[in-house]
C-alpha positions in Angstrom: -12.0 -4.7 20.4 -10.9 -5.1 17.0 -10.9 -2.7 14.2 -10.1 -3.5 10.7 -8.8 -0.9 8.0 -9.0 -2.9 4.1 -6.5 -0.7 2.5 -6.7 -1.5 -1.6 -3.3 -0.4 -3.1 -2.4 0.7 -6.9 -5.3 2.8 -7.1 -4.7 4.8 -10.3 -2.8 2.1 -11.9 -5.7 1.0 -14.7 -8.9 1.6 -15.5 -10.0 -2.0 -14.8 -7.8 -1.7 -11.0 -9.8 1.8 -10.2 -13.1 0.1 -11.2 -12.2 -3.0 -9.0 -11.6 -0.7 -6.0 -14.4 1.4 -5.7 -16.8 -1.6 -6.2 -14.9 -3.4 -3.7 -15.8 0.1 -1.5 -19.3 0.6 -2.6 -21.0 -3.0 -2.5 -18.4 -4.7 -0.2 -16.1 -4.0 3.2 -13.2 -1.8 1.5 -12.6 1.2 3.9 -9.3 2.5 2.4 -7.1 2.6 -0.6 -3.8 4.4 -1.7 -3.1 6.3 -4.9 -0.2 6.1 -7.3 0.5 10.3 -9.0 2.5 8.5 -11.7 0.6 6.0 -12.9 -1.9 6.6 -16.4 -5.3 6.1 -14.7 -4.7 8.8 -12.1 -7.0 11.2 -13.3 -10.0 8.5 -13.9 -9.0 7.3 -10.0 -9.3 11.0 -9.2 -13.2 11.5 -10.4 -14.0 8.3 -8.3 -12.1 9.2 -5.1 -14.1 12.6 -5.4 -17.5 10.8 -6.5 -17.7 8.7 -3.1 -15.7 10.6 -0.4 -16.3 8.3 2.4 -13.6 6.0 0.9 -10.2 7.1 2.7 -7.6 8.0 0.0 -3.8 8.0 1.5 -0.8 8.6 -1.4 1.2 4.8 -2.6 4.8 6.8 -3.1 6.4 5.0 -5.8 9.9 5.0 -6.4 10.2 1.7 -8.4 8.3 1.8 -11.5 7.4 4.2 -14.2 8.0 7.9 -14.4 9.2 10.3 -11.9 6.0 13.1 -11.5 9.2 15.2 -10.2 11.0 16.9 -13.6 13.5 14.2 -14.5 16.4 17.5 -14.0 15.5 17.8 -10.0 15.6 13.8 -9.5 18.5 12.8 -11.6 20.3 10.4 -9.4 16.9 8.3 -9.6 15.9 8.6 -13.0 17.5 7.5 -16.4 17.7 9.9 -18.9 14.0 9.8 -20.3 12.7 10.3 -16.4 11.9 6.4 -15.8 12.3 5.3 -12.3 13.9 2.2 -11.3 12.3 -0.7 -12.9 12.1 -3.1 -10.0 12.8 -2.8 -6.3 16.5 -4.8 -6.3 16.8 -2.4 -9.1 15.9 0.5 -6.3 17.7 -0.9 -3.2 20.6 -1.3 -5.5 21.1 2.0 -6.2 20.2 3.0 -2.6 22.8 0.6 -1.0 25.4 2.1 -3.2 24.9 6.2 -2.5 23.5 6.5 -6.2 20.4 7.7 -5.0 20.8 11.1 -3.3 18.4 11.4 -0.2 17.4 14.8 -1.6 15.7 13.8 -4.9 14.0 11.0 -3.0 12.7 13.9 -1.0 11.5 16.1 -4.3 9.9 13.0 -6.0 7.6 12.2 -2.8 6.9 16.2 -2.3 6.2 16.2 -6.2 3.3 12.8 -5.8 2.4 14.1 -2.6 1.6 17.9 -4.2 -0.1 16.2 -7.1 -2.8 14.4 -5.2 -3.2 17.5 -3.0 -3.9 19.8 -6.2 -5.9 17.1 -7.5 -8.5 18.0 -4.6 -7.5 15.0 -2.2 -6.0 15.4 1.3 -4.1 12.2 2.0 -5.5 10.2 5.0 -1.8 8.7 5.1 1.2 7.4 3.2 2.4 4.1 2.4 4.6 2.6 -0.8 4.7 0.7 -3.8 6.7 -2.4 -3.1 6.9 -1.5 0.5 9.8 1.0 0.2 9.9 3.0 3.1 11.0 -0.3 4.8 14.6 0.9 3.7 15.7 3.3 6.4 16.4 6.1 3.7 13.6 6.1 2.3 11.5 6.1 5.6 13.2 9.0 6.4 12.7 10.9 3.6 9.2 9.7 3.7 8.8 11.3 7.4 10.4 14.6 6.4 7.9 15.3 3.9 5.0 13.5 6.0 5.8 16.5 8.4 6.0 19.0 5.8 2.3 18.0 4.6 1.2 17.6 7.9 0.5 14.0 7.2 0.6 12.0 10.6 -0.7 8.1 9.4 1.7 5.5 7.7 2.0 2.3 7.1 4.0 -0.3 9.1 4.6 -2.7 6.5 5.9 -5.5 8.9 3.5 -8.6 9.2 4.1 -10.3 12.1 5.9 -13.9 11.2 3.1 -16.0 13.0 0.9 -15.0 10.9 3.4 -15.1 7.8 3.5 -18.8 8.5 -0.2 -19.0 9.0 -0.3 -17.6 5.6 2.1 -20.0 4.1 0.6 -23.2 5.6 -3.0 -22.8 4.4 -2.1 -21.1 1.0 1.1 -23.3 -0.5 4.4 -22.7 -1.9 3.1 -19.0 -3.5 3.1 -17.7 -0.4 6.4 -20.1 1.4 7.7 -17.5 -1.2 6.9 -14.4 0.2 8.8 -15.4 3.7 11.9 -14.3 3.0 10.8 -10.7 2.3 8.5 -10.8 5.2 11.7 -11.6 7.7 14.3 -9.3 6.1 11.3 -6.9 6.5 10.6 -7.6 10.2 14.7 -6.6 10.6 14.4 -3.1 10.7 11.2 -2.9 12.6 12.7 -1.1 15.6 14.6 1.8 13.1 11.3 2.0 11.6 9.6 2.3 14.7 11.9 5.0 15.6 11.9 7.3 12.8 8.1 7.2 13.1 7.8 8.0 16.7 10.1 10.7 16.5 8.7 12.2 13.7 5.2 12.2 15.1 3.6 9.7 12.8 1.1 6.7 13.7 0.4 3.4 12.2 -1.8 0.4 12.7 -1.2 -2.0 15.4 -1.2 -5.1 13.3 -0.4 -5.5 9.2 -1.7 -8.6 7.5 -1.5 -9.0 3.4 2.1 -9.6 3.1 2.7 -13.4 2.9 -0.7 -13.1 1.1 0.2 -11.0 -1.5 -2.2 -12.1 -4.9 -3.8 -14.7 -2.6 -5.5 -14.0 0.5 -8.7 -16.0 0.5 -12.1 -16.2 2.7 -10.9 -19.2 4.6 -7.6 -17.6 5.5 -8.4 -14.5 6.0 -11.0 -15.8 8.6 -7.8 -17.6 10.2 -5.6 -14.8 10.7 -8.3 -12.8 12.3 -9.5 -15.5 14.8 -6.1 -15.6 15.8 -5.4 -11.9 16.3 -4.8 -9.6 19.2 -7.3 -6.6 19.9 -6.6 -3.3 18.3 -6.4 -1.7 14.6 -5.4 -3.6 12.0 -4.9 -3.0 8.5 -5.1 -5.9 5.7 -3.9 -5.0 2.5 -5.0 -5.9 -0.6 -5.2 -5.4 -4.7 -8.2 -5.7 -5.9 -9.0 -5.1 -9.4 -10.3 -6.3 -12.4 -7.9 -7.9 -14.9 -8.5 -5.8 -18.6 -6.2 -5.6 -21.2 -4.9 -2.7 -19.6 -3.0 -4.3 -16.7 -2.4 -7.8 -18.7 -0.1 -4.9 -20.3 1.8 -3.7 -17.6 4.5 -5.7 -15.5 2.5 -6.2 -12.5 2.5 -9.7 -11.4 -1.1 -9.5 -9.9 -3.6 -9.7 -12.4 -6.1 -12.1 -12.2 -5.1 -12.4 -8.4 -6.8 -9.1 -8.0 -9.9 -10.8 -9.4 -9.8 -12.6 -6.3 -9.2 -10.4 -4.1 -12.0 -8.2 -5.7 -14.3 -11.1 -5.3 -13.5 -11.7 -1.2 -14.0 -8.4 -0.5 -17.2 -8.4 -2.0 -18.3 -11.7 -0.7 -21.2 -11.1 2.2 -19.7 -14.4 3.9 -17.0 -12.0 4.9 -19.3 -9.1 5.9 -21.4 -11.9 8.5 -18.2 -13.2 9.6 -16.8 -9.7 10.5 -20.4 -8.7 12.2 -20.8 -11.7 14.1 -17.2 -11.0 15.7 -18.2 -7.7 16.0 -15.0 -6.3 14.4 -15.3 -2.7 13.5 -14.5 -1.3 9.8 -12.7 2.0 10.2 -10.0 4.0 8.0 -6.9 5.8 8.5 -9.1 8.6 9.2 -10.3 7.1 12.5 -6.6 6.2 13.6 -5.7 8.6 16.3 
């Protein structure tokens, strides 16, 4: 049997991104979605997560990208002086590769996002990260410390199987050829991953899908990579959203991709495909 998990990340990014998500939940097949503490529509993306609780709400742990949520004075090997994380994520892995980053204020900025979800009346379904951090064996572990601490046992595997990377790259063009490279370095450290998650008591999906497809996954291929894929839970992640003058602002490269995304997810050609197959929607909640 298959079971499906549509996990929207950036919730709390904009306005116009929360908006996108909880239609995308409320008249279409989204199940899940993953919310960033430090990010300036958090509060708005906390009245909707409360407003329709059947939506699973797991933490997106940023460490690349805007303000620490931790005092800038307990992180200071992360931040710059005015508490701004990393700008990018070679900015990030930079720092990480050299010892910059000290593997205890990695620890206090997660505990910091992680306690300001929680107070905001939320209990995570699961973890995951912006840019797919945790892929970097520090951070994974720091991530598992404080999963254990909160008593959070579901995470992302961000590692999309390189089939149907390809599969991606074939039917959707050079944008996603692109994304390959990430998707192999990722697949490197799939076993340490593995690992630190097994030992540390946490479960993922059996399958990830969305990371070739980044800003483009489509009807047609999405239909593709789930013909073609193995029984058991699955979770496909995308960004919907709608594109405002809010996130043309920010330094996000998907904006009107999330359009698209938005408008798949609420297309009912998806909803007959997926009832026809008889593939199950579930959320993180349902993986045991």
């Amino acid at each position: 049997m298959k079971e499906l998990i549509f996990n929207a990340d950036d919730f709390g990014m904009t306005h116009g991104v929360n908006e996108g998500i909880i239609r995308a939940h409320r008249e279409g097949v989204l199940t899940s979605t993953t919310l960033m503490a430090n990010m300036p529509a958090f509060g708005d993306a906390v009245e909707h997560a409360l407003a329709n609780p059947r939506l699973g709400v797991g933490c997106h742990l940023v460490l690349a990208g805007g303000f620490s949520v931790a005092p800038a004075r307990e992180v200071p090997s992360l931040v710059d002086s005015s508490g701004r994380l990393p700008e990018s994520l070679g900015a990030l892995v930079a720092r990480l590769s050299l010892g910059i980053v000290r593997q205890a204020h990695i620890e206090r900025e997660f505990r910091a996002q992680i306690e300001k979800i929680c107070a905001a009346g939320i209990k995570p379904t699961h973890l995951d990260t912006h840019k797919h951090t945790h892929a970097h064996p520090r951070v994974m572990l720091a991530l598992a410390k404080v999963a254990n601490e909160f008593d959070i046992t579901r995470v992302r595997k961000p590692f999309e199987n390189l089939r149907d990377s390809w599969m991606t790259a074939r039917m959707n063009g050079w944008s996603s050829y692109a994304q390959l490279p990430a998707a192999a370095a990722a697949r490197a450290v799939t076993a340490l991953f593995s690992s630190v998650a097994r030992n540390n008591g946490l479960r993922s999906p059996d399958h990830f899908l969305g990371l070739a497809g980044t800003g483009s996954m489509n009807l047609r291929l999405l239909r593709g990579l789930l013909d073609t894929l193995p029984d058991g839970k699955t979770e496909v992640m995308l960004h919907p959203g709608i594109c405002d003058a809010d996130l043309a602002a920010t330094s996000s490269r998907l904006k009107k991709e999330r359009q698209s995304e938005l408008n798949l997810l609420l297309d009912p050609e998806l909803k007959l495909f997926l009832d026809e197959r008889g593939i199950r929607l579930i959320s993180f909640r349902e993986l045991n």
